[in-house]
Phi, psi and omega in degrees: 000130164302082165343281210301294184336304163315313192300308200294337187292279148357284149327297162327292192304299207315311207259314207288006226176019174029070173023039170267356172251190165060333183286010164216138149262100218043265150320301183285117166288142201232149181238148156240146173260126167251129163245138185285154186273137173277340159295326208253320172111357188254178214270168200196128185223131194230155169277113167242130171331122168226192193194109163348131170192118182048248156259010168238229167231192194221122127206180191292152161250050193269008165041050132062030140114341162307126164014311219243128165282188198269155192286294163351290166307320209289306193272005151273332174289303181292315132218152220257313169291134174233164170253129180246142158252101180272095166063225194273005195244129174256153163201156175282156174196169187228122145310092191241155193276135147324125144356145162287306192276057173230319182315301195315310195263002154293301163320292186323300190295314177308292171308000156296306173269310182250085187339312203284345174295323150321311187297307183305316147333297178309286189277040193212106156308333201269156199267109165267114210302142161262188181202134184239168175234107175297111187286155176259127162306176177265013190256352188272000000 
């Protein structure tokens, strides 16, 4: 399957349809996240798997188990405010790392809801980020 094909269809479907389509893949709720590119400076908006965390969501940065983190994370490092679409619901957030003591019983829940993340653990050397989105007040 063409992935960047799926996302942009994905996306598309995601925004025309105010996240009454796309906002679930079976099981799984998907947000979409826009971020400035830390190279290009324009805004880069992708459907990523997410997960209840506090008063927002989580999500992985396992690039489906390869080496490399995902281009999203790199530009969430470079900058950290994003605009999130939950469903129908938008918000600002600061992209922030999960606590060191939360990951574990964060991970669990995540591999709970999505079997592959489990997998993708497995087939990665590399320490994979989580990330949560700190909703922003509108005065922030």
């Amino acid at each position: 399957m063409n992935w960047k094909y799926f996302g942009k269809v994905h996306k598309t479907l995601y925004r025309l349809t105010g996240g009454r389509l796309g906002a679930r893949m079976g099981w799984i709720d998907v947000a979409l996240v826009s971020v400035v590119g830390r190279k290009t400076g324009k805004q880069r908006t992708v459907p990523i798997a997410c997960y209840p965390y506090r008063d927002s969501i989580a999500v992985s940065a396992s690039n489906s188990g390869l080496e490399s983190d995902p281009a999203w994370y790199l530009n969430m490092q470079a900058n950290p405010e994003v605009s999130v679409q939950l469903g129908r619901e938008q918000f600002r957030a600061m992209a922030e790392e999960v606590p060191e003591e939360e990951r574990e019983a964060l991970w669990e829940k995540i591999v709970e809801i999505n079997h592959h993340q489990g997998e993708y653990l497995q087939q990665t050397t590399r320490r994979i980020p989580l990330v949560w989105f700190r909703r922003l007040d509108e005065a922030d």
